[in-house]
C-alpha positions as CSV (number, residue, x, y, z in Angstrom):
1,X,0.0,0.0,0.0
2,X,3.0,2.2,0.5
3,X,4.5,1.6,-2.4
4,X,1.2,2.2,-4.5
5,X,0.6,5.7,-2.3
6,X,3.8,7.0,-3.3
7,X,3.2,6.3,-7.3
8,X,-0.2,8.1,-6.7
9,X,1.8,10.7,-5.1
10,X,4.7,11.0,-8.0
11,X,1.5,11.0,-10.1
12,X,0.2,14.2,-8.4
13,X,3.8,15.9,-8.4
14,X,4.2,15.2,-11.9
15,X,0.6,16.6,-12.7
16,X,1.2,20.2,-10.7
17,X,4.6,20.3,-11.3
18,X,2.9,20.2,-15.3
19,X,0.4,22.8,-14.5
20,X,3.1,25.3,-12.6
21,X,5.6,25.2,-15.8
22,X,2.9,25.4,-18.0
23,X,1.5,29.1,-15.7
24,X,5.0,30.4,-15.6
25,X,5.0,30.7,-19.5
26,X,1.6,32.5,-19.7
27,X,1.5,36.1,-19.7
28,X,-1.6,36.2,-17.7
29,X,-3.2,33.0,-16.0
30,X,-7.2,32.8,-15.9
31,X,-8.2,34.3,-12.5
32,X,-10.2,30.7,-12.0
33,X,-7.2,29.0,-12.8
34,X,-5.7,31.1,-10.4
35,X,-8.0,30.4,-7.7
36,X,-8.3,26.5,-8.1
37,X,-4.6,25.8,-8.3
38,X,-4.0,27.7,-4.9
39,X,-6.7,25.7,-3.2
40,X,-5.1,22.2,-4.9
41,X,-1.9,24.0,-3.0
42,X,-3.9,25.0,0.3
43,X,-5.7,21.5,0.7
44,X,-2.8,19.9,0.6
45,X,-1.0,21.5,3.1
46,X,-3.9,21.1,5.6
47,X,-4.5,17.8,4.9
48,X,-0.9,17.2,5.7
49,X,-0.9,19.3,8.8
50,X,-4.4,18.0,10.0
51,X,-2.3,14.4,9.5
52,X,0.8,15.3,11.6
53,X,-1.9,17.5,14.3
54,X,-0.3,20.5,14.0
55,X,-1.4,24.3,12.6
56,X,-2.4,24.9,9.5
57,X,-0.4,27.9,7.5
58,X,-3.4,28.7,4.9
59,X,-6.9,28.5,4.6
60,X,-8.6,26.2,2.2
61,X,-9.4,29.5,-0.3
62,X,-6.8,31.8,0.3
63,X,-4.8,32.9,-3.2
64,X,-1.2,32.8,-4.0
65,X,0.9,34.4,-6.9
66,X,2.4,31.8,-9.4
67,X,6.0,33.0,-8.2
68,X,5.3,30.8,-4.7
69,X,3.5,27.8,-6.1
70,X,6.6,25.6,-7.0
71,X,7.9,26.2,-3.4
72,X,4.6,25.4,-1.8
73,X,4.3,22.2,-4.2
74,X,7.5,20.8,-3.3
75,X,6.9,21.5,0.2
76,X,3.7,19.6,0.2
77,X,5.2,16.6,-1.8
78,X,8.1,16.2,0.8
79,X,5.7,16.3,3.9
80,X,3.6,13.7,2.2
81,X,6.2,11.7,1.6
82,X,7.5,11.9,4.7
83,X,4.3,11.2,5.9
84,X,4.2,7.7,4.1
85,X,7.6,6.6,4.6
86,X,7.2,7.0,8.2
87,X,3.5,5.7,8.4
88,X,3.4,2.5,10.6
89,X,-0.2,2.3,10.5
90,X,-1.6,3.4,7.1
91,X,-5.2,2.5,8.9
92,X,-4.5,4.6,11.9
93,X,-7.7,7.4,12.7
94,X,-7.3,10.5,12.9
95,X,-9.2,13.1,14.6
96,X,-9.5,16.8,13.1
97,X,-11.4,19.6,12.5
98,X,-12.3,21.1,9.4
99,X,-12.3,24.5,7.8
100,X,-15.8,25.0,9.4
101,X,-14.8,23.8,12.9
102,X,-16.8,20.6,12.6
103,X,-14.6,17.5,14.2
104,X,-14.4,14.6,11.6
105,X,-11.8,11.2,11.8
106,X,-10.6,9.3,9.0
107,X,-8.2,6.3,8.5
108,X,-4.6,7.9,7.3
109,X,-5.2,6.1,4.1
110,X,-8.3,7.4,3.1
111,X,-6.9,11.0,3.9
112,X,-3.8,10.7,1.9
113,X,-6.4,9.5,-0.8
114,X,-8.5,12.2,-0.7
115,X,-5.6,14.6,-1.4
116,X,-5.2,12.6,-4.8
117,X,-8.6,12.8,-5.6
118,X,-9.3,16.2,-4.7
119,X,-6.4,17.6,-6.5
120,X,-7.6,15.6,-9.9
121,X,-10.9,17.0,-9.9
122,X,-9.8,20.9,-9.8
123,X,-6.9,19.9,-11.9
124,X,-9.7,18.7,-14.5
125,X,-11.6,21.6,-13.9
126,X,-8.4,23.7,-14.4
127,X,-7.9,22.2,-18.2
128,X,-11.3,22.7,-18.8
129,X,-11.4,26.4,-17.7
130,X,-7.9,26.8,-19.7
131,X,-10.3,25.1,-22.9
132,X,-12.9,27.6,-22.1
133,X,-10.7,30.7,-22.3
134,X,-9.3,28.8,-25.8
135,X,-5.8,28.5,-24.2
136,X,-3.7,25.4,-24.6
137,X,-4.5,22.5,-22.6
138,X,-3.4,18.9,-22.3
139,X,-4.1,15.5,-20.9
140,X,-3.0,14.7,-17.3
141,X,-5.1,11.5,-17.0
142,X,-2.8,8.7,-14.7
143,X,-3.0,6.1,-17.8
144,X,-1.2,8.7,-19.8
145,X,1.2,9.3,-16.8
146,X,1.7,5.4,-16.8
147,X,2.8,4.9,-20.5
């Protein structure tokens, strides 16, 4: 299980990491772009912190320039993996509040899932904004990531 949550994570770095080189060559990035990639960025970081029970630095909506994303990516990727290496109970609960205050617990596993999952829906809703503004766009489906 490990082994298969790290791929999913290399997935996810390769995927932002796409999406961050491709925003540092536009002149100007789609505000909803702008918007959706930050919150990928900020629910990542909570997750993580809600994971290892400490503060979190964002909020789930708050916006950051394209100059900080890389940093904040890498950042995120490291903690997770740290997070996974280091896991000896990948069905461990944990407690935590979220954004609204409301207490919630969840196995580690399903946490670390929903970072994946959450980050590939906005990322598909990112392409299809991108599409909708008739900028370039491009596949990040993990089949394609896989060949």
């Amino acid at each position: 299980m490990k082994g298969f949550l790290h791929q999913l994570f290399d997935y996810n770095f390769y995927c932002n990491k796409k999406l961050i080189e491709h925003f540092n060559q536009m002149e100007h990035v789609p505000e909803q772009c702008m918007v959706l990639f930050s919150h990928i960025l900020n629910a990542h970081h909570i997750w993580n912190s809600r994971i290892l029970q400490k503060p979190a630095k964002y909020k789930v909506w708050d916006q950051h320039d394209v100059s900080v994303w890389e940093d904040m990516h890498y950042e995120n990727q490291r903690t997770t993996f740290e997070i996974v290496t280091n896991a000896e109970d990948l069905n461990l609960r944990i407690d935590y509040e979220n954004s609204e205050g409301r207490s919630y617990g969840n196995e580690l596993k399903d946490m670390l899932f929903h970072v994946i999952n959450h980050a590939t829906h906005h990322r598909g809703q990112i392409l299809a904004e991108l599409r909708t503004n008739g900028l370039e766009s491009f596949p990040l489906d993990y089949i394609f990531y896989k060949r």
